[in-house]
C-alpha positions as CSV (number, residue, x, y, z in Angstrom):
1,X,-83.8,131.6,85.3
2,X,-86.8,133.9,85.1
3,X,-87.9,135.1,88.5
4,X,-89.6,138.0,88.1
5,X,-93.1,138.3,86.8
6,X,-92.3,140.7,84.5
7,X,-89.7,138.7,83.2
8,X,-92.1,136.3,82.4
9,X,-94.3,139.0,80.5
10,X,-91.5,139.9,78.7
11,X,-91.0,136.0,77.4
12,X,-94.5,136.4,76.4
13,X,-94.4,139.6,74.5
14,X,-91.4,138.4,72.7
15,X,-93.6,135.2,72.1
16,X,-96.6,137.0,70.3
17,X,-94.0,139.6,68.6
18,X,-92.5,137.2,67.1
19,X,-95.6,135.3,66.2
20,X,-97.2,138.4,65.1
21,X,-93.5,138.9,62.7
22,X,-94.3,135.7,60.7
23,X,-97.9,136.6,60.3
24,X,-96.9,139.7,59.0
25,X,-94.3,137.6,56.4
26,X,-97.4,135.7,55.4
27,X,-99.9,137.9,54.8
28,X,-96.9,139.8,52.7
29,X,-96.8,136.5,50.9
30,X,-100.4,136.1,50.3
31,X,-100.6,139.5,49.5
32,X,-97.6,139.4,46.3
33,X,-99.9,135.5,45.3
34,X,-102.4,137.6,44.8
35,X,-100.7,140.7,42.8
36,X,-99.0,137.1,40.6
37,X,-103.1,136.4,39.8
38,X,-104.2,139.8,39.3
39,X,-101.3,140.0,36.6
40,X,-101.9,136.8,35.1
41,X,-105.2,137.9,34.4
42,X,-104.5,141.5,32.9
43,X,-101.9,139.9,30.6
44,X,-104.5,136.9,29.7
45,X,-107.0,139.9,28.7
46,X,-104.1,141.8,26.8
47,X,-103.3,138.6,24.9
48,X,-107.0,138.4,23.8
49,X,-107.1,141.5,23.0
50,X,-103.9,140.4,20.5
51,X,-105.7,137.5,19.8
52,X,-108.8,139.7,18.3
53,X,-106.1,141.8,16.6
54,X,-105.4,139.0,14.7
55,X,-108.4,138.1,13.8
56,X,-109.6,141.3,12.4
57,X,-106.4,141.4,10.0
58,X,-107.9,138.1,8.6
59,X,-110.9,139.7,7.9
60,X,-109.2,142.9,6.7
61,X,-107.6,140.1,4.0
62,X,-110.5,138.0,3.5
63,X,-112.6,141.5,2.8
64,X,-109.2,142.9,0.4
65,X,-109.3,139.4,-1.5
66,X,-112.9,139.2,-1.4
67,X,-113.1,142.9,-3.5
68,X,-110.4,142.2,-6.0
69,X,-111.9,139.2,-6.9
70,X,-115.1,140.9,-7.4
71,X,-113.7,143.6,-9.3
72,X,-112.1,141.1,-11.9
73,X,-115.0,139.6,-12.3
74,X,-117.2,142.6,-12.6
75,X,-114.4,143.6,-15.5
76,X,-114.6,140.0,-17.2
77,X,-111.0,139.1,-16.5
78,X,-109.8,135.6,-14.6
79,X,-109.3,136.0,-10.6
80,X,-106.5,133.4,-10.4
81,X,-104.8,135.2,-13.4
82,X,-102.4,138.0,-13.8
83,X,-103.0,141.2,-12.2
84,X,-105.7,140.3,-10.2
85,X,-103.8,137.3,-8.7
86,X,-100.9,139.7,-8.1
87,X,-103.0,141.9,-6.2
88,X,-104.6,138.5,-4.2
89,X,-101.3,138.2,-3.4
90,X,-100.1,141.3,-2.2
91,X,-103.2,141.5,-0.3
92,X,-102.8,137.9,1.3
93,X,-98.9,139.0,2.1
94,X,-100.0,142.2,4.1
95,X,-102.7,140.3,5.6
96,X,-100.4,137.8,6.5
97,X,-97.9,140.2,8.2
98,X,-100.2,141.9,10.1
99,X,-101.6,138.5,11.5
100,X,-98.4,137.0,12.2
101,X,-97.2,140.2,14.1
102,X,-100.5,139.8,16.1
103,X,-99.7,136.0,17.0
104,X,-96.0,137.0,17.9
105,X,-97.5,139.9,20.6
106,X,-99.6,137.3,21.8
107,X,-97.0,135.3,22.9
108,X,-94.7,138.3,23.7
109,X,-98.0,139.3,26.2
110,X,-97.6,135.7,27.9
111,X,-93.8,136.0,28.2
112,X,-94.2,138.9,29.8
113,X,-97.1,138.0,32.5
114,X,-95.3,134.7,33.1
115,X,-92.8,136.2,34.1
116,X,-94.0,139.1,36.1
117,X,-95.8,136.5,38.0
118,X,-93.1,134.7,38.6
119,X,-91.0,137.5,39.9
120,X,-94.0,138.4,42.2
121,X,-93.9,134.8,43.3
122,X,-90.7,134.6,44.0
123,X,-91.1,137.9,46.4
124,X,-93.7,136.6,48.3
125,X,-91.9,133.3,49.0
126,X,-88.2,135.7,50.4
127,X,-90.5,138.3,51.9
128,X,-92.4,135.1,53.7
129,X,-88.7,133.7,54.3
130,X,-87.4,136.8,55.4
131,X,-90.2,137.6,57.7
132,X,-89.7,134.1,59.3
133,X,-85.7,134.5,60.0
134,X,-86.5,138.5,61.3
135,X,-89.5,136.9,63.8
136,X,-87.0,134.3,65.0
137,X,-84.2,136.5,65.6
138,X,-86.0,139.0,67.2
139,X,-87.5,136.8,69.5
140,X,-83.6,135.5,70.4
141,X,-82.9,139.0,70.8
142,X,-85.8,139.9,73.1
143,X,-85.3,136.6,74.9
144,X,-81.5,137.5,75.5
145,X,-82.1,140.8,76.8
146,X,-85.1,139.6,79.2
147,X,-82.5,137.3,80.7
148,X,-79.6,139.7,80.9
149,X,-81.4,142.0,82.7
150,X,-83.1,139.3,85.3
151,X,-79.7,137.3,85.7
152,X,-77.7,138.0,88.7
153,X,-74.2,138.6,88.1
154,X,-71.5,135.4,88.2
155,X,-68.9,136.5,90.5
156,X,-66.3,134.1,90.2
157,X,-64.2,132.9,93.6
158,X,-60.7,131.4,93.6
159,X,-60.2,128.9,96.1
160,X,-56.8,129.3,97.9
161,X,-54.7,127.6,100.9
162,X,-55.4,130.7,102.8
163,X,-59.2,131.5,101.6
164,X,-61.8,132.3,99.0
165,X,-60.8,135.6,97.4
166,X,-63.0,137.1,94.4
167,X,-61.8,138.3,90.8
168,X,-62.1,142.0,93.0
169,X,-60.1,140.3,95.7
170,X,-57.5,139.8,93.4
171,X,-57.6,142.9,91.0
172,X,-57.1,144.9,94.4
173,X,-54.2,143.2,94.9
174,X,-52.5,143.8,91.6
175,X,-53.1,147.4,92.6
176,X,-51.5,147.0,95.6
177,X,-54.2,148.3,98.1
């Protein structure tokens, strides 16, 4: 099949090319894992940075409660009484709000890395896939082409009463020379 030496070196290099295709596809791979981690982890800092959002607007309430009730008392009236329980109230409301829209951007944040992770994840595995099938065809390809250019022309013969004539034999014929 392969007589030549250089046909030989030509398996090869198609050999390694193709080897060197699917290390290429994994190191593409390895390389959109590691973009997945790298996101995880800047969305895991945003979400604690959410996280201490919320936080400080409890303290903002605690702090807003903490005053009114001191001012009532300071002015002799009842804390859990008229309008110094209506401000309590408004205060706790707010301070509610604010904490509630921190808690729902927290787990916006993770909704969002998980799935930007995902997505690079999913890259890696079809750029890995991909890189795989364009190793093995190209090694078909090379290998076809290294044995269409070593193979020595078929030339079929047809066997008849008076001879062996060729497919030329016989398209000379049709033309009549």
């Amino acid at each position: 099949m392969f007589s030549s030496f250089f046909s030989v070196l030509s398996v090869a290099s198609s050999i390694g090319q193709a080897f060197m295709g699917y290390q290429q596809a994994a190191a593409m791979r390895a390389y959109y894992q590691s973009q997945a981690d790298l996101t995880r982890l800047q969305y895991q800092q945003k979400k604690v940075a959410a996280k201490e959002e919320a936080v400080k607007a409890l303290k903002a309430t605690n702090r807003a409660i903490a005053s009114t009730i001191a001012q009532a008392a300071a002015g002799g009236i009842l804390s859990t009484e008229g309008s110094a329980l209506l401000q309590q109230t408004v205060s706790l409301r707010g301070g509610m709000e604010d904490f509630q829209t921190a808690l729902y951007n927290q787990q916006i944040l993770q909704n969002f890395g998980t799935m930007e992770a995902r997505s690079l994840q999913t890259a890696g595995s079809y750029q890995e896939r991909f890189g795989l099938l364009g190793a093995l065809t190209g090694l078909g390809t090379n290998l076809s082409q290294a044995y269409t250019q070593t193979a020595t022309p078929y030339t079929p013969t047809i066997p008849n009463q008076f001879g062996t004539y060729t497919t030329q034999d016989l398209i000379d014929m049709d033309r009549g020379l």
